[in-house]
Each structure stands twice: as structure tokens, then as C-alpha cells.
C-alpha positions in Angstrom: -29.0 3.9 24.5 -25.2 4.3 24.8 -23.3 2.7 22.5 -21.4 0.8 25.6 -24.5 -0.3 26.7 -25.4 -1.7 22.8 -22.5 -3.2 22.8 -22.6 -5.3 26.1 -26.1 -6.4 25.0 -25.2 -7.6 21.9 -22.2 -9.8 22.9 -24.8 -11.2 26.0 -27.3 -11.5 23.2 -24.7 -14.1 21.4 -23.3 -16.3 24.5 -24.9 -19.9 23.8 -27.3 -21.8 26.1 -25.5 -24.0 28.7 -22.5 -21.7 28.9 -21.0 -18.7 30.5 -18.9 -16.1 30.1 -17.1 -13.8 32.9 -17.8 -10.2 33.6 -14.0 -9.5 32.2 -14.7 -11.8 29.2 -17.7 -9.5 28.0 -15.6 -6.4 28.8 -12.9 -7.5 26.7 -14.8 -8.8 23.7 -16.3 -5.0 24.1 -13.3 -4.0 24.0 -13.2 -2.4 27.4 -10.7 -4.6 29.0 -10.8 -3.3 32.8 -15.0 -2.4 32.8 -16.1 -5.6 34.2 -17.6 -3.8 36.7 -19.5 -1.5 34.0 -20.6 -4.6 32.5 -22.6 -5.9 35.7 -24.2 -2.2 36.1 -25.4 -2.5 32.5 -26.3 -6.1 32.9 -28.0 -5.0 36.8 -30.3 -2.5 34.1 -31.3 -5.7 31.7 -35.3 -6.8 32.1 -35.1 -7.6 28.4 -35.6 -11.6 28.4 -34.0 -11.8 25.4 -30.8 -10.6 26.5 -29.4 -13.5 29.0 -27.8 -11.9 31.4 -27.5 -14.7 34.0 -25.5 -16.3 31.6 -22.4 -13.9 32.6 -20.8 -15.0 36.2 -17.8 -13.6 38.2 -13.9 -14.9 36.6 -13.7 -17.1 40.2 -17.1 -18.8 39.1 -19.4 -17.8 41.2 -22.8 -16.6 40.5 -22.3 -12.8 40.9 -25.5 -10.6 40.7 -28.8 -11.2 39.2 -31.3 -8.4 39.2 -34.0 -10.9 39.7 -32.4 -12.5 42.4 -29.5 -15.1 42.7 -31.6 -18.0 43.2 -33.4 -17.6 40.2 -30.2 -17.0 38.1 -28.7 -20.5 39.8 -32.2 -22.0 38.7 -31.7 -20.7 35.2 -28.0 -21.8 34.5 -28.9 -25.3 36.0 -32.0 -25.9 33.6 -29.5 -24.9 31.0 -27.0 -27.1 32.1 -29.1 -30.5 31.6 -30.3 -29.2 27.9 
């Protein structure tokens, strides 16, 4: 595994339950400032459960992509939410 890739995991790995971070915020904590977008196609790869990928939305708040659907990501963050 690249070590972009490592990276991006590890700082998804860390973002609490019941919050969120933007695609730029992971890119610059990274320390790729302007690979948002390379942040989504790594996050698009993620099956890994333990990684919490739907935990990362777009910087106008919307949901943004979910490789197991947008619904389910919605239906993730809200159960989060009320924890």
C-alpha cells in the first residue's frame, strides 16, 4: 500500500464518532493540501470497517460519495449523531 494511501487511512482511522471532517481537512492534516479529490478515490477504495470513511463529507457539507451508497452513509452519520 502507498504510503498516501496509509496515511489517509490512518488520519480516517482517528476522526471521533459523531463528527466529520472535510475531504480538504484530511488532505491537509496529510499534508497534501490541494488532494481532496485523491482523498475521496482512496476513501472510494476503503471496505475496511474499521476505517470510517463516511465520516469524511464535502467542505459545503454535504454528504459527498459513499462506496456503499449515500443512503447508507446518511444512515450512519445520523445513528452517530444521537450517540
Amino acid at each position: 500500500m502507498d504510503t498516501f494511501k496509509q496515511h489517509v487511512f490512518q488520519v480516517v482511522r482517528r476522526i471521533p464518532s459523531g463528527t466529520t471532517l472535510t475531504y480538504k481537512e484530511v488532505a491537509l492534516r496529510v499534508g497534501k493540501p490541494f488532494a481532496w479529490r485523491a482523498v475521496g478515490n482512496v476513501l472510494n477504495t476503503n471496505y475496511d470497517p474499521a476505517i470510517p470513511c463516511h465520516r469524511v463529507v464535502r467542505s459545503d457539507g454535504t454528504m459527498g460519495g459513499y462506496n456503499r451508497g449515500s443512503m447508507l452513509k446518511k444512515k450512519l452519520l445520523a445513528e452517530e449523531e444521537k450517540s
